[in-house]
N, C-alpha and C positions, 0 to 999 in steps of 0.2 A: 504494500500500500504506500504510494506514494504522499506524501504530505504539501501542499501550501507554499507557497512563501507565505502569506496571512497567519499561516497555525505554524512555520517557525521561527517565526518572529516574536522575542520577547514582549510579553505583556506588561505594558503600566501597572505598577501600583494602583491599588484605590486611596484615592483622593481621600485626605486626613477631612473632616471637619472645619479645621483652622485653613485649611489650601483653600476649602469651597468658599470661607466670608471673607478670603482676600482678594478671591476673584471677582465676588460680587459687582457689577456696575455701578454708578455712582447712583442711580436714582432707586434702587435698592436701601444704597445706604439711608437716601435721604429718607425715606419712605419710613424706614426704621427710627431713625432718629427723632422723626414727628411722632410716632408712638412712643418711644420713651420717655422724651422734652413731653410729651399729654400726660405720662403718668407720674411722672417729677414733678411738676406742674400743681397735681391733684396731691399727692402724697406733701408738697411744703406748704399747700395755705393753711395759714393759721384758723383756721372754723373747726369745727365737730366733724364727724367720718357722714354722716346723717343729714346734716345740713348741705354741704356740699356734693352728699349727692339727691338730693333734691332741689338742690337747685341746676344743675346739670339736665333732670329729667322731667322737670316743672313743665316745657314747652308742651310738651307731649299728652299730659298727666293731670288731672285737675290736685291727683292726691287728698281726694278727702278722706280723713280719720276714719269715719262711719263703714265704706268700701274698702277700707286699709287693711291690711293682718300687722299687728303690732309682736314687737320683740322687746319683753320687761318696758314695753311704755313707749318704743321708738319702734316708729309705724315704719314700713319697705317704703320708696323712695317711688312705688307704683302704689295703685289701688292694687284690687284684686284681679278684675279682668287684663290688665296692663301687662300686670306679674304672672301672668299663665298665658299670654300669647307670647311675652317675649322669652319666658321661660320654655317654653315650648318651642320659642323658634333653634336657643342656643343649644336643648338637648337633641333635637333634630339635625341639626348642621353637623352638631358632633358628630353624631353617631354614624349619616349620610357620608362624611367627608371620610372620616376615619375606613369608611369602609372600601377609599377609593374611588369616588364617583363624582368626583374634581372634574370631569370631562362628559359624562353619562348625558345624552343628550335625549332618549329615551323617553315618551311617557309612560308614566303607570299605566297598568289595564282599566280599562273602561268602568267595573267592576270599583277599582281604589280610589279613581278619581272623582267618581259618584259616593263612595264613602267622603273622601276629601271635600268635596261639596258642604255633604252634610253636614260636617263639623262647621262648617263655615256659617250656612244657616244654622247651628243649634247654636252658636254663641249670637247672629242675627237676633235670635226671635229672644235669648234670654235679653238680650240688651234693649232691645225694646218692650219687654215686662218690664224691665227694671226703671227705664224712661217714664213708662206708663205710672207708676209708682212714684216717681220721683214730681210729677207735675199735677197729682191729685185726682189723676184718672182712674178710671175700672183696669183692674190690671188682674190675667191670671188665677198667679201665684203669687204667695211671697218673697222676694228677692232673698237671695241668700249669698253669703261672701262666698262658698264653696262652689256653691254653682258658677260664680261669675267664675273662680281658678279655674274652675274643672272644664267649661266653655272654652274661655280664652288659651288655655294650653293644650285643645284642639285644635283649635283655630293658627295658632302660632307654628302647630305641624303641618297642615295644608300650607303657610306665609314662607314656613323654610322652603319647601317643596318647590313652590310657582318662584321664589324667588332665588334659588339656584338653577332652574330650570333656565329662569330668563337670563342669569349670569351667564352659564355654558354656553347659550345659544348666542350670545352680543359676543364675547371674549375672544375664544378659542379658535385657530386658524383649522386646528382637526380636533375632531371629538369620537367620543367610544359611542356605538351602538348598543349602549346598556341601560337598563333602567332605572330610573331615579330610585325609585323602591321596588325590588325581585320579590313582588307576593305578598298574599297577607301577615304571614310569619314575621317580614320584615315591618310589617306597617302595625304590626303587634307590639314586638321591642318595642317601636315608637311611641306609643301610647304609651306601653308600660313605665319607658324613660322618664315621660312627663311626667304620668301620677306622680312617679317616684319624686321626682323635682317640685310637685301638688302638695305631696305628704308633708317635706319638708319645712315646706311654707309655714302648712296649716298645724306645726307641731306647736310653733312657736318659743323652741329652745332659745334663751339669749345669744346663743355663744352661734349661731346658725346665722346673726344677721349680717355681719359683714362678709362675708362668703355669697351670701343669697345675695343681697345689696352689689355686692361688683358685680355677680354673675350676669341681672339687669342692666348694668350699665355696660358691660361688653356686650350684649345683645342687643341692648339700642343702637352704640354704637356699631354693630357687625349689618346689623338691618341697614341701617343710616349708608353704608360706605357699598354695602351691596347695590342699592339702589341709584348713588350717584354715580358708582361705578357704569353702572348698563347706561342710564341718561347720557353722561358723559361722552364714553365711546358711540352711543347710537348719534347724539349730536353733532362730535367732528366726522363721522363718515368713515371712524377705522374700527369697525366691528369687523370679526373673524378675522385677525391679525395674529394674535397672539400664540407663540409656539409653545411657551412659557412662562412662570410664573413671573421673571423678573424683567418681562416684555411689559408688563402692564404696571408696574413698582412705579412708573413718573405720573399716569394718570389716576393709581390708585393714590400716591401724596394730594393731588390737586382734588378729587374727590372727598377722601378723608378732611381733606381741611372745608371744602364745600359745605360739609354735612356737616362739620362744627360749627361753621357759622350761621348754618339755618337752623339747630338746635337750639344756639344762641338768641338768634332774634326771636324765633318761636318765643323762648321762655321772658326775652326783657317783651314783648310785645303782651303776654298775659300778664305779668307781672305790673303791665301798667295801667291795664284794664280794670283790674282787682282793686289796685289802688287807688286807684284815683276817678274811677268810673262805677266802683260797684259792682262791675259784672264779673260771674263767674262761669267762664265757660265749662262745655263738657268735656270729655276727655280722661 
């Protein structure tokens, strides 16, 4: 059997770790550096861990006590339905990404997407009892803080789904012919994730809040950056470019900073409503 030149040819090394983030391009680095300079940033101002992220996630959020799950007296930084769609969105992405499906361009069967649906109208229809409720109407039921988690971190697993689905499809110059979710099995985990991420919520151990508190606010912001990301690339016209991850590091900086600043305005925009005008939106 004769042999190659290709197969007698010495092979490389694999590349140390320390080789691959020397390599990195610059808008990588940058890219990195706005995420650490965000979490510097949050980690030296002088406020409370609670305060600051509430006000971070105010835009978004009406945050009333009543709708809150409280931890030894310090409410989460969402209501209830807030904290189970974004909860639901970050144990979805986990689980999805981790499983390799970075590229899956695939819809669910007709069958998951109709359950996906669903989820969508059951947090729908509770959020309008709870509307009805809130403005002195005939309503239902009684609202309940469980329902709104238990809705909204349904809801939050159809929002991961459609919103890496529209990532893959804007991004990626090739993509895999795989499913977003392989079957009910998979879209079982997924729920089960949630509850689990539910339970925690609704246990109300102290020592639980600052862990549940960031996990919220990396899933705002992962929502937030996904979103500007697609607008972004679908606006200048360079969708389906991207080979790789550190192909889109210059527009994911300018995104990410996007989405900080419409969080921002969001929250000084309510924030001055509240004050100075009275009103209190929903949210």
């Amino acid at each position: 059997m004769q042999l190659s030149s290709e197969q007698l040819a010495p092979k490389s090394p694999p590349r140390s770790w320390i080789t691959k983030l020397a390599t990195l391009p610059p808008a990588a680095w940058l890219f990195c550096s706005v995420l650490i300079f965000s979490v510097a940033m949050l980690l030296i101002a002088p406020w409370p861990v609670d305060l600051k992220y509430r006000a971070i996630l105010h835009g978004l959020c009406a945050q009333r006590p009543s709708h809150s799950y409280s931890f030894n007296g310090v409410n989460l930084p969402f209501d209830a339905r807030m904290t189970g769609i974004y909860g639901g969105v970050l144990t979805t992405l986990t689980i999805v990404l981790a499983r390799g499906r970075w590229r899956a361009i695939s819809a669910p069967t007709p069958g998951i997407i109709a359950m996906l649906g669903g989820f969508v109208l059951l947090m729908g229809a509770d959020g309008i009892n709870s509307t009805l409720e809130d403005l002195g109407l005939p309503f239902a039921y009684a609202p309940q803080n469980w329902l709104r988690l238990g809705t909204g971190l349904l809801m939050g697993i159809a929002l991961a789904i459609l919103l890496l689905y529209l990532l893959n499809a804007t991004l990626w110059s090739f993509v895999k012919p795989v499913r977003l979710i392989r079957g009910w099995r998979e879209l079982t985990l997924l729920v089960a994730a949630a509850s689990g991420f539910g339970v925690l919520v609704a246990s109300g151990w102290h020592w639980l809040y600052l862990p549940l508190a960031t996990a919220l606010v990396c899933g705002t912001v992962s929502v937030v950056l996904m979103l500007s990301l697609s607008l972004l690339t679908l606006i200048t016209g360079r969708e389906n470019r991207a080979q790789q991850a550190t192909d889109i590091a210059g527009f994911a900086t300018i995104a990410l900073l996007l989405g900080y600043a419409v969080m921002a305005l969001i929250a000084i925009g309510r924030w001055y409503l509240e004050a100075n005008l009275g009103v209190v939106l929903p949210g």
